[in-house]
N, CA, C and O atoms as a DFTB+ gen file, in Angstrom:
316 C
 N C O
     1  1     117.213     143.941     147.430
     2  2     117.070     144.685     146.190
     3  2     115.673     145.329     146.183
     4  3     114.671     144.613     146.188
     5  1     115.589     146.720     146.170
     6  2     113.871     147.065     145.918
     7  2     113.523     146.815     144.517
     8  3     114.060     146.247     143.567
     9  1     112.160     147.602     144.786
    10  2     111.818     147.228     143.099
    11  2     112.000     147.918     142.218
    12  3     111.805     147.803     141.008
    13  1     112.500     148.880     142.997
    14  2     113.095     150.139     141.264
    15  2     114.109     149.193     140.850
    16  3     114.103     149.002     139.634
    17  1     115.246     148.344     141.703
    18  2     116.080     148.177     140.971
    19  2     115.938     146.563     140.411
    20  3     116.652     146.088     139.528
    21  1     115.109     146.007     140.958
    22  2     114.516     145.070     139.519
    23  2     113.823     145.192     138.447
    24  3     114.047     144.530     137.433
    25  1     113.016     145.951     138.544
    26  2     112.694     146.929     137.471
    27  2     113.794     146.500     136.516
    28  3     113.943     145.632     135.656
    29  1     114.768     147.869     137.246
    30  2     116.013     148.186     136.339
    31  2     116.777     147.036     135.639
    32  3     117.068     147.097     134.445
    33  1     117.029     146.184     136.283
    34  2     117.282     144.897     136.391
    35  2     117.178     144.398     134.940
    36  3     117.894     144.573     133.954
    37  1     115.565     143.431     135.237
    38  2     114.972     143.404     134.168
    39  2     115.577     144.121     132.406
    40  3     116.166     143.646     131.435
    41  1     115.044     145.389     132.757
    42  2     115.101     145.739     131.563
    43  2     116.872     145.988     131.030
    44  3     117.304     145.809     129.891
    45  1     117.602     146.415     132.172
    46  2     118.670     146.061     131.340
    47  2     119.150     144.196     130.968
    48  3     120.168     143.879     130.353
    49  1     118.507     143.582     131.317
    50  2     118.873     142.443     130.942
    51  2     118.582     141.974     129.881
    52  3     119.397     141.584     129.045
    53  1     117.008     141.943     129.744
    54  2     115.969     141.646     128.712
    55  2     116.358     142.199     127.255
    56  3     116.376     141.533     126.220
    57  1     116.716     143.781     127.419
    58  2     117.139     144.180     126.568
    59  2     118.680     144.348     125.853
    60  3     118.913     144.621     124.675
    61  1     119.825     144.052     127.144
    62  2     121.186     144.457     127.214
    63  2     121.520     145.574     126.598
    64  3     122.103     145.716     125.523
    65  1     120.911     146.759     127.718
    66  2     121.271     147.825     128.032
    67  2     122.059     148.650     128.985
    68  3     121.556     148.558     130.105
    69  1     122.915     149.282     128.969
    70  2     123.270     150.194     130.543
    71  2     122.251     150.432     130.991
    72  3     121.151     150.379     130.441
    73  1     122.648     150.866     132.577
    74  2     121.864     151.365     133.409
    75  2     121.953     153.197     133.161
    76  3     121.205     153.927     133.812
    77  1     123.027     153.809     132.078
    78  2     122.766     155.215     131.659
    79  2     121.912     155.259     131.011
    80  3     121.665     156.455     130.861
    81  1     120.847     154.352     130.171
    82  2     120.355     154.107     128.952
    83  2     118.579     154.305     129.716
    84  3     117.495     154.590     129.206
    85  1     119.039     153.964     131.237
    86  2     117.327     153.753     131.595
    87  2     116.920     155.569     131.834
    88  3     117.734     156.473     132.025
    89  1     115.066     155.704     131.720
    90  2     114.502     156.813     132.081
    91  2     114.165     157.526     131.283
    92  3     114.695     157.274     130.200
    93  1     113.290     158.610     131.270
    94  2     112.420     159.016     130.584
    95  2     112.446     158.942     128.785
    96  3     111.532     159.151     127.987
    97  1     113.721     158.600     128.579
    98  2     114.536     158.478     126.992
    99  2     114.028     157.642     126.634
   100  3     113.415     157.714     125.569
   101  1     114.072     156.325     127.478
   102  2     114.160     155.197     126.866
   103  2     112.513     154.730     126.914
   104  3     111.795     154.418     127.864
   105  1     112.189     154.851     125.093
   106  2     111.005     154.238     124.615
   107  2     110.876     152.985     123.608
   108  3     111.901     152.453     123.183
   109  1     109.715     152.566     123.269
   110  2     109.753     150.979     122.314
   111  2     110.412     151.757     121.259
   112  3     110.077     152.909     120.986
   113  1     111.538     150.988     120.553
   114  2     112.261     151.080     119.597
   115  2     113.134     152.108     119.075
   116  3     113.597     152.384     117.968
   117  1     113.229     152.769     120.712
   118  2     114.503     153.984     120.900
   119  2     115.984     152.802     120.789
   120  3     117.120     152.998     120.358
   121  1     115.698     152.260     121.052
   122  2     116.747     151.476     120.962
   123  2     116.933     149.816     119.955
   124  3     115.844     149.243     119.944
   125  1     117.609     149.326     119.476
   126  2     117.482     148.036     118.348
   127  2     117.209     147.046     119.227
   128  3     116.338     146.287     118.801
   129  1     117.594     146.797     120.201
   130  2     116.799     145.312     121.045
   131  2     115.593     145.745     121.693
   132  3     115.053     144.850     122.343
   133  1     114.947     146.990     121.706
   134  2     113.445     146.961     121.972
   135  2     112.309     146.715     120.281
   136  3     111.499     147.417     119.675
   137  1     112.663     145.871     120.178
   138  2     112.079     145.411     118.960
   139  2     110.500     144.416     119.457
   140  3     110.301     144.087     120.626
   141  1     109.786     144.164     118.606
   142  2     108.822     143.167     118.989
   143  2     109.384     142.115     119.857
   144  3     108.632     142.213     120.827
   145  1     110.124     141.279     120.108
   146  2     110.885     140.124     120.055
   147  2     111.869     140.335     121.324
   148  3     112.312     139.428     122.027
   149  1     112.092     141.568     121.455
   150  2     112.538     142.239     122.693
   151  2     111.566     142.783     123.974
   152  3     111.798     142.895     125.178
   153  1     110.211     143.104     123.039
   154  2     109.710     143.954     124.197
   155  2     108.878     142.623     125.082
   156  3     108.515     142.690     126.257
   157  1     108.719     141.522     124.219
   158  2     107.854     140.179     125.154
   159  2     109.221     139.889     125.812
   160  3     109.194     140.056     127.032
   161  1     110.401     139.499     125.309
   162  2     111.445     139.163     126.497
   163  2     111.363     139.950     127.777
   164  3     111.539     139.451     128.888
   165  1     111.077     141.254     127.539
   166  2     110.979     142.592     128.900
   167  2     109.975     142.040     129.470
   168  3     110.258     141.496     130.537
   169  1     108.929     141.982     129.155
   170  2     107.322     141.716     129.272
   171  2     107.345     140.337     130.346
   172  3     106.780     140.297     131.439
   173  1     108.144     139.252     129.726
   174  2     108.622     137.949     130.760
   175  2     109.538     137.969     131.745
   176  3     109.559     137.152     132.666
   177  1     110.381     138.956     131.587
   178  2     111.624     139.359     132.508
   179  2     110.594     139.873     133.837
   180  3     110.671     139.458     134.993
   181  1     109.570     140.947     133.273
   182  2     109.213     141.685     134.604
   183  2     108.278     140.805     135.435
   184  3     108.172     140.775     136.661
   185  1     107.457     139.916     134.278
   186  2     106.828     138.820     134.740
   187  2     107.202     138.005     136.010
   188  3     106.566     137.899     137.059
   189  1     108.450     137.429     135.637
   190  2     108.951     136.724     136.271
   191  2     109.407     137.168     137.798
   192  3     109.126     136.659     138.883
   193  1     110.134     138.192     137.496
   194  2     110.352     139.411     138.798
   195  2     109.400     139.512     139.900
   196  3     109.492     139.261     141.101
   197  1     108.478     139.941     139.171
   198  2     107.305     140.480     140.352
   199  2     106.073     139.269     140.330
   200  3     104.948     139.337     140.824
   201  1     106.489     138.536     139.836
   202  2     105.309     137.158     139.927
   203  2     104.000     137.713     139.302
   204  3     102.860     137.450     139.687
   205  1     104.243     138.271     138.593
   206  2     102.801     138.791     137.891
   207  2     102.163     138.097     136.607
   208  3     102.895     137.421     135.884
   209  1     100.726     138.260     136.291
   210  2     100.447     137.807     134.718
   211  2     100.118     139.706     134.488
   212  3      99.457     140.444     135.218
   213  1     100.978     140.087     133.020
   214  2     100.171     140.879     133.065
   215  2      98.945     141.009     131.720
   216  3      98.956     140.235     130.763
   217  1      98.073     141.978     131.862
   218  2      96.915     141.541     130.868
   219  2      97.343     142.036     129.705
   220  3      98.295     142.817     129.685
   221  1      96.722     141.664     128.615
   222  2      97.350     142.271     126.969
   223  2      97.337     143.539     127.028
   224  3      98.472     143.997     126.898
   225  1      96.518     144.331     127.172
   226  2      95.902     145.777     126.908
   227  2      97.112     146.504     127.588
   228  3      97.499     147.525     127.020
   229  1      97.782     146.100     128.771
   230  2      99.008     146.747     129.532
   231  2     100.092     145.884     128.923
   232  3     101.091     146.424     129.400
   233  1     100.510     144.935     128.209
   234  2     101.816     144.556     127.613
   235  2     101.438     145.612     126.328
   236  3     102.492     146.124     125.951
   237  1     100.387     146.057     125.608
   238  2     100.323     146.544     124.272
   239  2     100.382     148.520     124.715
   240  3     100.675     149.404     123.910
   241  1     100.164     148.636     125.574
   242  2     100.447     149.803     126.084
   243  2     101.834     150.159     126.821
   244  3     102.047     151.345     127.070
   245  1     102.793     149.183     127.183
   246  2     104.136     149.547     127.696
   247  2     104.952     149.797     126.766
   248  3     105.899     149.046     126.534
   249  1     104.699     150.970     126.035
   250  2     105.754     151.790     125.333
   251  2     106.812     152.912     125.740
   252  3     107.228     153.889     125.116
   253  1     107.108     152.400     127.059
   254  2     108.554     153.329     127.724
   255  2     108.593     152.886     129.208
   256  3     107.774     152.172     129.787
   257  1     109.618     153.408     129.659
   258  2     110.573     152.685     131.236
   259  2     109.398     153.688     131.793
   260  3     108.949     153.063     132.754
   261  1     108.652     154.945     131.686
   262  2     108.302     155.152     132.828
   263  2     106.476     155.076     132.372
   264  3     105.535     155.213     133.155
   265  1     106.424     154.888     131.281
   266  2     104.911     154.157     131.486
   267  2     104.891     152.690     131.683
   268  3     103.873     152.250     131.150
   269  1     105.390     152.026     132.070
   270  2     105.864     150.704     132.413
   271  2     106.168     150.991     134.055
   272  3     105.964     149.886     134.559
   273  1     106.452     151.676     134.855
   274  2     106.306     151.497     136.336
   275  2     105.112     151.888     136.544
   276  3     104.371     151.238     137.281
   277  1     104.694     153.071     135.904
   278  2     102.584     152.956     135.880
   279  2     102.076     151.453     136.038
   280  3     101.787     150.833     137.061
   281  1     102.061     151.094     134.793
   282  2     101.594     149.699     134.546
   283  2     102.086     148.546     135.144
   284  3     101.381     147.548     135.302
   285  1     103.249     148.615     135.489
   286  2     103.560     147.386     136.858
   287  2     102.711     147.631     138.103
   288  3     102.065     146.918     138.872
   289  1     103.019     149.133     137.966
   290  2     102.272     149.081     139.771
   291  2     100.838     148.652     139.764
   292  3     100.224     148.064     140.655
   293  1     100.419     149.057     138.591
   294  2      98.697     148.459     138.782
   295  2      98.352     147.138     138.998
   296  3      97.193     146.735     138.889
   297  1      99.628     146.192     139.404
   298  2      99.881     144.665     139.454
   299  2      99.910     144.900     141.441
   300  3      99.514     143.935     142.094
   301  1     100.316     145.999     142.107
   302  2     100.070     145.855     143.782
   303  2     101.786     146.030     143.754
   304  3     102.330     145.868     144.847
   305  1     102.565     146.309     142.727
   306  2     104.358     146.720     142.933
   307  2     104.258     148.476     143.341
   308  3     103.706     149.519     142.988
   309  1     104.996     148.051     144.103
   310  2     105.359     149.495     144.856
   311  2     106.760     150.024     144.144
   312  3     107.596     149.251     143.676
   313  1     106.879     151.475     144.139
   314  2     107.983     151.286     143.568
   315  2     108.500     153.119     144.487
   316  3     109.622     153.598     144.321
């Protein structure tokens, strides 16, 4: 599996979303399970994925699927 598609993974899980639902559309609270309460489930999902901690300032800044592969990669994820 690469890492786009854990990525993908992730967030459709975290959130229970399609995979039509991912990409440039999809931002915090474009959708009802990206709620507060949703976006730390994402936040632990990707955690867990890529073995990362990530720092507050980048969980409080991941407000969409593609500023969120920014901010993973600055963890050493290739994508």
């Amino acid at each position: 599996m690469t890492n786009l598609e854990k990525y993908n993974k992730a967030f459709m899980t975290a959130l229970t979303i399609e995979v039509s639902q991912l990409g440039k559309d999809l931002l915090y609270n474009s959708v009802a399970s990206w709620d507060s309460i949703g976006h730390m489930t994402l936040i632990a999902a990707l955690e867990d994925e890529f073995d990362i901690l990530m720092e507050m300032e980048d969980i409080l800044e991941f407000d969409s699927y593609e500023n969120g592969l920014k901010l993973v990669a600055k963890y050493e994820v290739k994508f």
